[in-house]
Steps between C-alpha positions, in 0.01 A plus 500: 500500500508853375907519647567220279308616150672841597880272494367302212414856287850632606680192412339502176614864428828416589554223260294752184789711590763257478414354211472896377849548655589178342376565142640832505850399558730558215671198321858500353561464082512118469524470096739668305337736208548304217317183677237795588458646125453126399182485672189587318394855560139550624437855391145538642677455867700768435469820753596828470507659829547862538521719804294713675726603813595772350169695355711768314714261323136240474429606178821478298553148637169360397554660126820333524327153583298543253741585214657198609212258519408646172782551255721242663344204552173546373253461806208588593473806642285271774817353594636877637406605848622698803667352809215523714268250266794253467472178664705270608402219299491721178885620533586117551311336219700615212753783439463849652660827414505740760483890442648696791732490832450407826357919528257448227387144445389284836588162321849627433518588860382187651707295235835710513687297741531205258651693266849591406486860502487730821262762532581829714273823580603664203605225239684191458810334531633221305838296602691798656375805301223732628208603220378788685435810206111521429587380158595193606297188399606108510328206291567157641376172399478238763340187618160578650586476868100366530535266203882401439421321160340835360679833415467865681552782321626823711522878355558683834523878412627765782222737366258524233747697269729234492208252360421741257869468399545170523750322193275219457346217672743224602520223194709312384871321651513755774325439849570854597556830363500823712462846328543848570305815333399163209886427427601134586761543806530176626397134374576125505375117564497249782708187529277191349635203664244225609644455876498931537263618293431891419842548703674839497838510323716827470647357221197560313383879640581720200492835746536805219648740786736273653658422140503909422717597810712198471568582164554910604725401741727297324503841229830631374542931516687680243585871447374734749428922473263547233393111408578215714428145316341221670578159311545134629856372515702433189202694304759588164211765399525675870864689425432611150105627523686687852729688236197534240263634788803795586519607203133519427486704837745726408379600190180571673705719793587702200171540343421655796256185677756487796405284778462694839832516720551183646222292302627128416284319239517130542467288207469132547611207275337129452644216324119462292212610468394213703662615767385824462187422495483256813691742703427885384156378395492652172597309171560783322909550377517825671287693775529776762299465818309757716839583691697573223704196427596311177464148441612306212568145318570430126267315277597208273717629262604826612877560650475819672166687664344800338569690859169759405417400887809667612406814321132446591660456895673844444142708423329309820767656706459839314118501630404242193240230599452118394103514462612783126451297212772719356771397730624167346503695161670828606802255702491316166566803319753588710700184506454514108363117564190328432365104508947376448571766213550870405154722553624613107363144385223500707377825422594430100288216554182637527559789289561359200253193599219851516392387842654785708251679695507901503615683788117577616432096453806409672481706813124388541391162656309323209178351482637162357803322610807584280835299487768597738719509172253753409463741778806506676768647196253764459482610853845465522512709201270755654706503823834622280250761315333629847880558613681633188157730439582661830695797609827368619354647870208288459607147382519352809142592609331440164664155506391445864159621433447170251 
């Protein structure tokens, strides 16, 4: 009697944990997302799981939770918990947005093979590229792999830094979007069909750094010794702005702002600003990076660029630095070129419209913002006073010292 209430205990375990086994297993997307979005939300089912894996990174996560619970869809804070209070049946009555990888958050761990995304020691991968860099962070929606019918919501950051610099929760068309250091690097949207729902389609991957080195491969070079340009093919702008950009370095060689022996500057063309903007991530007409090179693209109505980056280029190789708020005036003022016309307007601009600053106001940072318009003709005009106040000895380092 005791053998067989011993087998009839066991037997009874065994079938608990089947049906736990059972309950647990993950289930494939079965409706497409509009047929999903049609259904009625229930808001108060709504979880917002956070992780606790990871006790450093704890605390950022659950602020993150509830920022989102809060501001986003306005919950109740109620409705916000960690991993380890989750249930089961909570993540699968209603929609749940999880906070946290498979390192941080246990529900992201135990759900993780259902989803479309791979997770490694130190990251991510996503359809053949590796997000490895701590500021690395994905945001997926999904099916619920527990409730098919209801949404998941992933933010997986590598660290807590990358949280904190996350570009936004996922909304909207997209059903992914992967950022580094807060820029958008990668994003797009699952095929919709009702026999394949929620299926993968390259087609529809928008990857950000694929599309940059495609594009830099299929570059044009021009010139070579002191400027080499960079342009795609058939550019018309790339062979004149290469003759503009000599001559502007020349000039310079004999103000005496040589570039050390041997030092190229690179100056790179776009076909827009939209380009530009996608690919050197910076919408501005003209810009010099950390390592010295140019980059520019020509606004609506303008038929040649202002080429103060080249200039500006030339002083980061003479021991300059991008972080001076005088450089993009003092390369201005050297290319004789600001905002698509002659500094001489825009300097005559604000003198005679009284709104020039003074040379103490311009070489300060101000309290209150001031126009662009504003601020950079006077710098640039402090720049040519800083050099032509100098000993001809000393123009070079008083110009550098801006």
């Amino acid at each position: 009697m005791p053998g067989r209430v011993l087998a009839l205990i066991v037997l009874l375990a065994l079938v608990l944990q089947a049906r736990e086994v059972l309950a647990l297993a993950p289930q494939a997307p079965t409706w497409t997302r509009a047929q999903m979005e049609a259904v009625p939300p229930e808001p108060a089912r709504m979880r917002f799981v956070y992780g606790t894996l990871d006790t450093a990174a704890a605390p950022l996560l659950r602020e993150r939770a509830l920022g989102i619970a809060l501001r986003l869809f306005g919950a109740d804070s109620t409705q916000v918990e960690p991993d380890r209070a989750a249930t089961e049946a909570e993540l699968a009555a209603g929609a749940v947005v999880l906070i946290g990888n498979p390192r941080q958050n246990a529900w992201t761990r135990r759900l993780c093979g259902a989803l479309p995304v791979e997770f490694t020691p130190q990251g991510f991968r996503w359809h053949g590229a590796a997000y490895e860099r701590p500021g690395d962070v994905l945001a997926l929606v999904y099916p619920n792999p527990l409730s098919p019918r209801r949404f998941l919501f992933l933010i997986a950051p590598n660290s807590g830094a990358a949280l904190g610099r996350h570009a936004g929760f996922l909304l909207g068309g997209d059903d992914w979007r992967i950022a580094r250091e807060g820029e958008l690097v990668r994003s797009g949207a699952f095929v919709q069909t009702p026999t394949a729902p929620w299926r993968y389609d390259p087609a529809l991957d928008h990857d950000r750094d694929a599309d940059r080195e495609r594009w830099t491969r299929g570059l044009q070079m021009l010139g070579g010794g002191a400027l080499v340009v960079r342009a795609p093919a058939s550019l018309a702008l790339a062979a004149p702005t290469l003759v503009a950009g000599r001559t502007l370095l020349a000039r310079l060689d004999a103000m005496g702002l040589a570039a050390p022996r041997g030092r190229a500057l690179t100056l790179t063309l776009y076909r827009s600003l939209e380009d530009k903007g996608l690919l050197a991530r910076d919408t501005r007409p003209e810009h010099v990076d950390d390592s010295g090179a140019a980059y520019a693209a020509l606004p609506a109505g303008r038929d040649a660029p202002d080429l103060w980056c080249v200039a500006a280029a030339r002083l980061v190789a003479l021991g300059g630095t991008t972080r001076s708020r005088f450089l993009a005036p003092a390369g201005a003022w050297l290319a004789g070129r600001l905002e698509g016309e002659p500094l001489e307007c825009a300097l005559a601009r604000v003198y005679f419209g009284r709104v020039l600053p003074s040379a103490a106001d311009a070489a300060t940072r101000p309290e209150a913002w001031r126009s662009p318009l504003v601020t950079a003709p006077a710098r640039a005009l402090l720049a040519r006073a800083v050099w032509e106040s100098a000993t001809a000895a000393g123009r070079r380092v008083a110009l550098l010292a801006l």
